[in-house]
C-alpha positions as CSV (number, residue, x, y, z in Angstrom):
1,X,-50.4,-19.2,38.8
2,X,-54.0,-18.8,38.9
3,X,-56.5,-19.5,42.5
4,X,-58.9,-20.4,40.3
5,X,-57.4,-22.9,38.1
6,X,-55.6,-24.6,41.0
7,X,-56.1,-28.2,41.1
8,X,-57.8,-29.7,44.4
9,X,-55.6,-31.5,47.1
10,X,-54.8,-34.9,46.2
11,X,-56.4,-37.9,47.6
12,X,-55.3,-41.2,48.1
13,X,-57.1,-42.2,45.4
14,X,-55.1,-39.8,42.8
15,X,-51.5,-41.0,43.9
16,X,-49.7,-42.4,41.3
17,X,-48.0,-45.7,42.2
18,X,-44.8,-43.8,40.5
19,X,-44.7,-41.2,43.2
20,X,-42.5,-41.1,46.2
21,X,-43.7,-44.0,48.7
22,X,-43.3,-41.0,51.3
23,X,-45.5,-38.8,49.4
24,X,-48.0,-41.8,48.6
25,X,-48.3,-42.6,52.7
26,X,-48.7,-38.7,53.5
27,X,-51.6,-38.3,56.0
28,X,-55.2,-37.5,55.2
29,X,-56.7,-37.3,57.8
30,X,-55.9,-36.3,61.8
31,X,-56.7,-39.7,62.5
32,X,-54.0,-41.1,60.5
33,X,-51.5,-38.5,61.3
34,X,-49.2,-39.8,63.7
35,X,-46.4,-37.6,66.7
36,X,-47.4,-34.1,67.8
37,X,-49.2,-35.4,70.6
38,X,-48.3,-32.1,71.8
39,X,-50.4,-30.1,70.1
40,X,-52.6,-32.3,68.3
41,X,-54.1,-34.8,71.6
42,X,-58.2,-34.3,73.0
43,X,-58.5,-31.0,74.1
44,X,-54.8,-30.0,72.8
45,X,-54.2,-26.1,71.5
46,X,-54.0,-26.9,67.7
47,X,-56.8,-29.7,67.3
48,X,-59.3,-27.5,69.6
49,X,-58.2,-24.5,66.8
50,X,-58.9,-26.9,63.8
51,X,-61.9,-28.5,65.0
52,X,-63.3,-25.0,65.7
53,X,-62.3,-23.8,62.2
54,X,-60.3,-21.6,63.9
55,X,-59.0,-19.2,60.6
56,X,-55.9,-17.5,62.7
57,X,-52.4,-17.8,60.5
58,X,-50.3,-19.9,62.1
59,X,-46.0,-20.8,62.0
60,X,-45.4,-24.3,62.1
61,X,-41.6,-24.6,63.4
62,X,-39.4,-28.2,63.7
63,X,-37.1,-30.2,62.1
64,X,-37.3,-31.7,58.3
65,X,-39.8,-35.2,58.3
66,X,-42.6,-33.9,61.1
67,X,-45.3,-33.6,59.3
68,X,-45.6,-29.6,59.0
69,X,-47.0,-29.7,55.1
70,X,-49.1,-32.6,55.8
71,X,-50.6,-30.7,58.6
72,X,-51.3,-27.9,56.7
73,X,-52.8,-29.7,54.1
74,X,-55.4,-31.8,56.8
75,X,-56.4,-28.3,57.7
76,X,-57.4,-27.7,54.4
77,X,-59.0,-30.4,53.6
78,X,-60.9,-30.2,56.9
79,X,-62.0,-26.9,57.0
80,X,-62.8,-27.4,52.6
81,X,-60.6,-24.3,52.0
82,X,-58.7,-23.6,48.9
83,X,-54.8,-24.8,49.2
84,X,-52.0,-23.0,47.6
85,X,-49.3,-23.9,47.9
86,X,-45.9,-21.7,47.9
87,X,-41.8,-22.1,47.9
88,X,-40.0,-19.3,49.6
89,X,-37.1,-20.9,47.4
90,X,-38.4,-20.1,43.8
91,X,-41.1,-17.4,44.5
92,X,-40.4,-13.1,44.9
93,X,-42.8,-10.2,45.5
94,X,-44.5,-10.5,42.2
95,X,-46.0,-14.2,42.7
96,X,-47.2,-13.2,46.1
97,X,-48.9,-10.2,44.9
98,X,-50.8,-12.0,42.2
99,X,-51.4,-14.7,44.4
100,X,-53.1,-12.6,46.8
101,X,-55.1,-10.5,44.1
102,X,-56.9,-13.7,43.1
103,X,-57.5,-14.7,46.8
104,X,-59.2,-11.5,47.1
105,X,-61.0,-12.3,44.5
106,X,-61.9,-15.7,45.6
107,X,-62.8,-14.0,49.2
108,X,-65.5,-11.8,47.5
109,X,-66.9,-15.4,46.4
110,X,-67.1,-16.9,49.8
111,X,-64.7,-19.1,49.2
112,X,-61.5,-19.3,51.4
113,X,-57.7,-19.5,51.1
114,X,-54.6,-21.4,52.9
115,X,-51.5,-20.3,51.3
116,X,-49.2,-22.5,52.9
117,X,-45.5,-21.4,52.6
118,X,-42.7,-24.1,52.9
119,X,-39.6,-22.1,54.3
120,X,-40.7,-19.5,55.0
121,X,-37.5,-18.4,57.0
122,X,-36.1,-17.9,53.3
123,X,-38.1,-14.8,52.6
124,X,-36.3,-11.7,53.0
125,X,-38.4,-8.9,55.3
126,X,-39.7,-7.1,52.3
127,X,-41.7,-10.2,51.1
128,X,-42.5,-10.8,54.3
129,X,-44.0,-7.5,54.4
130,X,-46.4,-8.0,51.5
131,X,-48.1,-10.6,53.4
132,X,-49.4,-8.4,56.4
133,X,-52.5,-6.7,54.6
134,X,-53.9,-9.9,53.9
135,X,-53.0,-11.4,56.7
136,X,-54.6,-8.9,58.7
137,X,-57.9,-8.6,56.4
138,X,-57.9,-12.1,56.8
139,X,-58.2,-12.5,53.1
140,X,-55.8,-15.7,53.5
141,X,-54.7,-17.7,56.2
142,X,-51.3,-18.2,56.3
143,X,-49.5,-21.1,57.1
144,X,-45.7,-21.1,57.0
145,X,-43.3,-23.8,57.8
146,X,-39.3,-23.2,59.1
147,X,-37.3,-25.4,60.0
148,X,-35.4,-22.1,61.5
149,X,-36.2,-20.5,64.7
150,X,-39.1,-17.9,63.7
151,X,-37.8,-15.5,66.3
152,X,-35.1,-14.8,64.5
153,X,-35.5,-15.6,61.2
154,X,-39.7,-14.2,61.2
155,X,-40.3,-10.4,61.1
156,X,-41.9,-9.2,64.2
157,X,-45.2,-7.9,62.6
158,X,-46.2,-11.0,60.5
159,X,-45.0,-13.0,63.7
160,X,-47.8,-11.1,65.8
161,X,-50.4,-12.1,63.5
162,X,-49.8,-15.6,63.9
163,X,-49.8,-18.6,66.2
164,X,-46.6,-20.7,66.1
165,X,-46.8,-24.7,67.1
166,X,-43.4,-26.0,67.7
167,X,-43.4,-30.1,65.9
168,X,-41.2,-32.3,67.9
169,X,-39.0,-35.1,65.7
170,X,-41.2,-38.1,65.8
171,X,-39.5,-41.2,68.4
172,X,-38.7,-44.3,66.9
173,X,-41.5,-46.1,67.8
174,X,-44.0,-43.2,66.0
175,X,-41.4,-44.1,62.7
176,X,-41.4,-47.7,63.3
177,X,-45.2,-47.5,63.3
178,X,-45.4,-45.7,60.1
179,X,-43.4,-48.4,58.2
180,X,-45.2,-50.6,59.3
181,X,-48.3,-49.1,57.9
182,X,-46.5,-48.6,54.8
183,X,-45.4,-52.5,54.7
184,X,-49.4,-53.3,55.1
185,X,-51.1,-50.7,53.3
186,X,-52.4,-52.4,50.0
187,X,-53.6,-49.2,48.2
188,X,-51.0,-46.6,48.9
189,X,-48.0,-48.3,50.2
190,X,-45.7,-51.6,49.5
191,X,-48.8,-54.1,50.9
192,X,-49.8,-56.0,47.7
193,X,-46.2,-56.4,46.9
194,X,-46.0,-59.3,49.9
195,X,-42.9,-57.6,51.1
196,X,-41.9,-58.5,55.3
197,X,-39.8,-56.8,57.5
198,X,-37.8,-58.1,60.3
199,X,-38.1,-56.0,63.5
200,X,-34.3,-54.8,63.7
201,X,-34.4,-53.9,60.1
202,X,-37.7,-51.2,60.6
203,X,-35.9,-50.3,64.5
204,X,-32.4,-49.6,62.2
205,X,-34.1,-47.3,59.5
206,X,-36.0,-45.5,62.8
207,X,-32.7,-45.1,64.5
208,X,-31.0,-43.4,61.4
209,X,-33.7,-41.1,60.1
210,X,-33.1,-39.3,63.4
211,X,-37.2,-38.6,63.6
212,X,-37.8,-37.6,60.3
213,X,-40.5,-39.8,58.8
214,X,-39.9,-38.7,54.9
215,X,-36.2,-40.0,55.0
216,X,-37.3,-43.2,56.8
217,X,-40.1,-44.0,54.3
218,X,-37.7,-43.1,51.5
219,X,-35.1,-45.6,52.8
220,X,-38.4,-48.1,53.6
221,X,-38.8,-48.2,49.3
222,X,-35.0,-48.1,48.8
223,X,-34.6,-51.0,50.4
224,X,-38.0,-52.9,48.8
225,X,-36.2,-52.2,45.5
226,X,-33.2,-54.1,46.9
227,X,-35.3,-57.1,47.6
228,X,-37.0,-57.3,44.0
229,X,-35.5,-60.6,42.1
230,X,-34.6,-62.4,45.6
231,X,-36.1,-65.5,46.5
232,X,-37.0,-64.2,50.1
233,X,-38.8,-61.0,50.0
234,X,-37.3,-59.8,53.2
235,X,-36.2,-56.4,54.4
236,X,-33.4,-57.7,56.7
237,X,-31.2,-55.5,59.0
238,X,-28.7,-55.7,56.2
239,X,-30.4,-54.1,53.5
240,X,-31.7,-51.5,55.8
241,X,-28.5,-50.4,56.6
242,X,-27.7,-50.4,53.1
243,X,-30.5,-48.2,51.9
244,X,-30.1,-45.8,54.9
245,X,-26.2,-45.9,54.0
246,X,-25.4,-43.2,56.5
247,X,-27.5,-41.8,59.8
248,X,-29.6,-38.6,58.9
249,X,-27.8,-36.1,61.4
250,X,-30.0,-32.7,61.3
251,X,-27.6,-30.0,61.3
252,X,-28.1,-26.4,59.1
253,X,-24.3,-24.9,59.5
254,X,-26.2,-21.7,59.4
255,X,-29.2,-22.4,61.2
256,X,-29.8,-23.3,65.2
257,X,-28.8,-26.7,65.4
258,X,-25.5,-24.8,64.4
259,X,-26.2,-22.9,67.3
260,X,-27.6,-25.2,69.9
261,X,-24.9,-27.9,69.2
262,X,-21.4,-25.6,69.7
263,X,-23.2,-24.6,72.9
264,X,-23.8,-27.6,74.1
265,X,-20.2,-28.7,73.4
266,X,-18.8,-25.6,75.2
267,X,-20.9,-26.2,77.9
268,X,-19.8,-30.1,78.2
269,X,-16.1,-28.6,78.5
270,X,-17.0,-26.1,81.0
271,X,-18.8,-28.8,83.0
272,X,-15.8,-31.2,82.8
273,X,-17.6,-34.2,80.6
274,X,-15.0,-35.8,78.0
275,X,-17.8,-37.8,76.8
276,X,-20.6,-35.3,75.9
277,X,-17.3,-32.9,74.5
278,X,-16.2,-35.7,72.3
279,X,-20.2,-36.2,71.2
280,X,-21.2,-33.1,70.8
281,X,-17.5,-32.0,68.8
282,X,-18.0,-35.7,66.5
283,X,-22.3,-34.5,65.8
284,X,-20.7,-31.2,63.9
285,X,-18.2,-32.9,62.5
286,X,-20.0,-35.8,60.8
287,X,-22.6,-33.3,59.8
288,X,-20.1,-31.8,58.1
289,X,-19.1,-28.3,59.9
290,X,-16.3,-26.5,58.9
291,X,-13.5,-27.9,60.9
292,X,-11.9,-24.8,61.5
293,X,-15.5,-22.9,62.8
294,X,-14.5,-25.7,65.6
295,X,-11.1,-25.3,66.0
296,X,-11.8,-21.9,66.7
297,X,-14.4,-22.4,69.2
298,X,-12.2,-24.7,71.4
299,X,-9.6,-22.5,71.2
300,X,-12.1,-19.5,72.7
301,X,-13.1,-22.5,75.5
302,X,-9.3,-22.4,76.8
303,X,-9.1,-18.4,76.7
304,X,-11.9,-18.1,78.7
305,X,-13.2,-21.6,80.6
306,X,-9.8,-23.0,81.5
307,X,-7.2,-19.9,81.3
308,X,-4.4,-19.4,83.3
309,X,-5.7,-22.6,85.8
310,X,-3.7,-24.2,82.7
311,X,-2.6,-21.7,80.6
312,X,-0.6,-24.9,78.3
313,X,-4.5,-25.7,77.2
314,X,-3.8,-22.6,75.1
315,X,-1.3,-24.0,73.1
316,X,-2.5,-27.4,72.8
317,X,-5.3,-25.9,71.3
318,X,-3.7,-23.7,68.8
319,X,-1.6,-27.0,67.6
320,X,-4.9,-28.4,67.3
321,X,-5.9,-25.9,65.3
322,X,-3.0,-25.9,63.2
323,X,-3.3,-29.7,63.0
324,X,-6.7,-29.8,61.6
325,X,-5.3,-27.2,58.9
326,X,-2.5,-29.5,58.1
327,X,-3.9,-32.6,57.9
328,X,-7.4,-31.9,56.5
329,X,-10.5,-34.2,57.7
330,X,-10.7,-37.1,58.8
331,X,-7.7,-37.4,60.8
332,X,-7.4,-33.8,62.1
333,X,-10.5,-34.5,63.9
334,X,-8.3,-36.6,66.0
335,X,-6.3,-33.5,67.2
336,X,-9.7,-31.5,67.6
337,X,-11.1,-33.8,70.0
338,X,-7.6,-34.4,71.9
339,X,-8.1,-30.8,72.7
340,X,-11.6,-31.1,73.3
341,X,-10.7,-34.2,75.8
342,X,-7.7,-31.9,77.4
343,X,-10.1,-28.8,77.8
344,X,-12.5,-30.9,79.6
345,X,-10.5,-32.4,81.9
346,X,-8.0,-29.1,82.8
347,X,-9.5,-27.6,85.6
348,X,-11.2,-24.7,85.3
349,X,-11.3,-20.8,85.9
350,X,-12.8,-18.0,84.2
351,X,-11.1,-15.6,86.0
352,X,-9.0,-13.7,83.1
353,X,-12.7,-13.5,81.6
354,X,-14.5,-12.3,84.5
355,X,-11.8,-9.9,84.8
356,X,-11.4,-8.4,81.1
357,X,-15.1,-7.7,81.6
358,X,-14.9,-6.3,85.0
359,X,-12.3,-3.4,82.6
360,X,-14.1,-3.2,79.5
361,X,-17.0,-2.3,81.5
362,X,-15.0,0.3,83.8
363,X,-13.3,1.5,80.7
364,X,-17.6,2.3,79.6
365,X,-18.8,3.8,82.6
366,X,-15.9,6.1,83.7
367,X,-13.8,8.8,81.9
368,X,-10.6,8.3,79.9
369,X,-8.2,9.5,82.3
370,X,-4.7,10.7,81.4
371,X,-1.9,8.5,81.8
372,X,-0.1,9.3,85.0
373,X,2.8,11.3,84.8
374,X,5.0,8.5,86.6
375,X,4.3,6.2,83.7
376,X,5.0,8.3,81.4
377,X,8.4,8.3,79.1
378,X,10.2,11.7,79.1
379,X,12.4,11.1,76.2
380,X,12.8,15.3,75.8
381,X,13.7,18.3,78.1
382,X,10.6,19.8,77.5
383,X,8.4,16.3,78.9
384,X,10.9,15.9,81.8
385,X,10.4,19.7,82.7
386,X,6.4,18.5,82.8
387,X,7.5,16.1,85.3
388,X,6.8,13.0,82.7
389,X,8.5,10.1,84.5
390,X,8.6,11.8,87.6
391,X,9.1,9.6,91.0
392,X,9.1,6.3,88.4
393,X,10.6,3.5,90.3
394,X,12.5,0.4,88.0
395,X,11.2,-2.5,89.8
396,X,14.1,-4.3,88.8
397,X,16.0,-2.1,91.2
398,X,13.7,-2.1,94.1
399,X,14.0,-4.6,96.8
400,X,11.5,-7.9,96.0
401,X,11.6,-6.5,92.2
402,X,8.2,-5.1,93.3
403,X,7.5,-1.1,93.6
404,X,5.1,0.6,96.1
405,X,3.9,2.7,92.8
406,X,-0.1,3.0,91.6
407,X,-0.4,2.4,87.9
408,X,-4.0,2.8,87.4
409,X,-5.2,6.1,86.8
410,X,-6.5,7.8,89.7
411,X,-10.5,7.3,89.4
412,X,-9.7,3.3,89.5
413,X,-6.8,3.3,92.1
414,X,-6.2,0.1,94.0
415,X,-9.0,-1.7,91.7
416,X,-8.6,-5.4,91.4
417,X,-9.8,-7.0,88.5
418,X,-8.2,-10.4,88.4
419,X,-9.3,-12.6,91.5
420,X,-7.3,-15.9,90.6
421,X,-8.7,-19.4,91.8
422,X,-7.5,-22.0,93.7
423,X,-7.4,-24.2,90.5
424,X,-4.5,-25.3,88.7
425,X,-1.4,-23.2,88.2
426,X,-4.3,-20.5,89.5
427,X,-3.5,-21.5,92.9
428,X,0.4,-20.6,92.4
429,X,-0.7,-17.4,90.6
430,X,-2.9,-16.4,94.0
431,X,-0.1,-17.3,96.3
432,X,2.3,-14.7,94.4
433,X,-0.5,-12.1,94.2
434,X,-0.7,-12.2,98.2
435,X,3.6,-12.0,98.4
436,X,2.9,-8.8,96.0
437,X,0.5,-7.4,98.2
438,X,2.7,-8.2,101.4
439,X,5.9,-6.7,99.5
440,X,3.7,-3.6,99.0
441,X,2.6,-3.4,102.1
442,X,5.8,-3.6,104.2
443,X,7.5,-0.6,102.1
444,X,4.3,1.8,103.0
445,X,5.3,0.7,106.6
């Protein structure tokens, strides 16, 4: 790869008809750029840094379909830098070096470099690394896109050194808009083929490319390629559907929407909503998470949202569980969201979980006391003369089948970790805490 032999950015002009009607339609100018309002509005953050020529690196982070190369590629072509463009995918340490030897190269010229850098997130921290001199001399400015959170996935020092603009999925109206320009544009898009669209058939494509503009405009040419050789050239509802064939659900299995869609299905079940449960559970499903990732997550909902307030969520879980293993997708779905349904509707108590905290974090902060001789087994001469088992009462033997007898070690005597609620079978469990505490109480009188 050489700077200097690098060809300039394409114009509209240099499309060929054969390309991708997405890539065809991309965006020259901020004018024609359409979502980000955000960012890109009079007297927005990143329009006032373009428009000043602003030469800080920058992260752009959102989902697939926003715009985030076509961005950085406006910014070139703005500010007439040189544009090189680089895949985290199919480039190591030895392409970036070179790359930035010739921008150095170029720099002493005058002449000035964007290296933009699609995924970005997919670079491991040492070739992160080798961007920071030149980042910092400013011999290029970077521009990376993720579709990852950069906090976690961006090392801390390159992160410093740049800006990062957060893209929001375009609406369906901002898509709706750009197939329409598509459908009208006689130079780039599908205008001098004298193809129409119905209303409901641009609105469907919006609806399923779930705000990513690339996928809609791919499914926009899919479906003119259905209408060539009928007698009405007419993208109806029907063919939409048919070239979208499936909605575009954005889901990385490894990545946040991973993250940010379990949570908010543990939080629906925490907050008692069947509906969002069953949403949220049918999003990762259909996306295709691993069935079992779930299973396992609903069953850590019973343990520690709904716990002993219904303690049979537990086990209606674990069939679940071994449901979905039996039966394989689709139908073992079914049993995953009965449990999701059931967990949501149980009521609720966290207090097993507030309690095994309350110990680990005692166990932490205070010493490992013995066990106390009382508790002890003395099943030799030798531990009975050490008084192992001494003054043990059998509570089977005790009036109430309850004895007056600490069994925490001294430092944590008369600690109470579990504080039952009044939820459920939790209420019955509080009731026969407070007759344990009365039977105790009456044999110290």
């Amino acid at each position: 790869m050489s700077l200097f032999d690098a060809s300039p950015l394409a114009t509209a002009s240099t499309h060929n008809r054969q390309s991708p009607l997405a890539e065809r339609m991309r965006p020259q100018t901020l004018d024609e750029y359409v979502g980000q309002n955000q960012l890109l509005g009079p007297g927005k953050p990143l329009r006032l840094a373009i428009e000043a020529d602003d030469a800080t690196s920058m992260i752009f982070w959102g989902p697939p379909g926003t715009g985030k190369t076509t961005l950085a590629k406006i910014i070139a072509r703005m500010t007439q830098a040189s544009f090189i463009e680089f895949s985290a995918v199919l480039s190591g340490i030895k392409e970036i070096k070179q790359v930035m030897a010739e921008a150095e190269k170029a720099a002493g010229f005058g002449s000035r470099t964007i290296l933009f850098v699609d995924e970005i997130h997919r670079f491991n921290k040492a070739q992160q690394d080798a961007f920071l001199p030149y980042v910092e001399r400013g011999t290029i400015r970077l521009i990376g896109a993720t579709t990852e959170n950069p906090s976690f996935e961006i090392i801390a020092a390159l992160l410093s050194r740049c800006r990062v603009y957060t893209l929001l999925a375009l609406t369906e109206d901002q898509i709706v808009a750009l197939l329409q320009r598509a459908l009208t544009d006689d130079k780039r898009g599908l205008g001098a083929s004298g193809l129409t669209a119905n209303e409901d058939a641009l609105s469907t494509i919006a609806s399923y490319s779930s705000g990513d503009a690339r996928n809609a405009l791919n499914a926009l040419d899919v479906a003119a390629k259905l209408v060539e050789g009928r007698k009405e050239r007419v993208i109806t509802k029907a063919l939409a559907s048919e070239a979208m064939q499936r909605r575009v659900l954005l889901y990385d299995k490894k990545g946040e929407q991973h993250y940010d869609i379990i949570s908010a299905l543990h939080k629906s079940v925490r907050n008692s909503d069947p509906d969002a449960a069953l949403y949220w559970l049918g999003r990762m499903l259909e996306a295709g998470e691993d069935p079992m990732y779930c299973a396992r997550r609903i069953v850590r909902m019973a343990v520690e949202d709904i716990g002993l307030a219904s303690p049979e969520a537990l086990n209606l879980c674990l069939s679940a569980k071994d449901a979905m293993h039996f039966l394989g997708q689709p139908e073992g779905g079914l049993a995953l969201a009965q449990a999701v349904v059931y967990l949501a509707l149980a009521p609720k108590s966290n207090a097993v979980y507030t309690a095994y905290s309350a110990v680990k974090a005692d166990i932490e902060a205070t010493a490992a006391e013995p066990v106390p001789l009382h508790l002890r087994n003395a099943p030799t001469k030798l531990m009975k003369s050490l008084d192992y088992g001494k003054d043990y009462q059998y509570a089977h033997d005790v009036e109430g089948r309850v004895a007056d007898m600490e069994c925490l070690p001294s430092s944590l005597a008369g600690r109470r970790y579990y504080q039952p609620t009044n939820e459920g079978r939790e209420k019955l469990l509080a009731q026969r805490m407070d007759e344990i505490t009365r039977i105790k109480a009456a044999k110290r009188k």
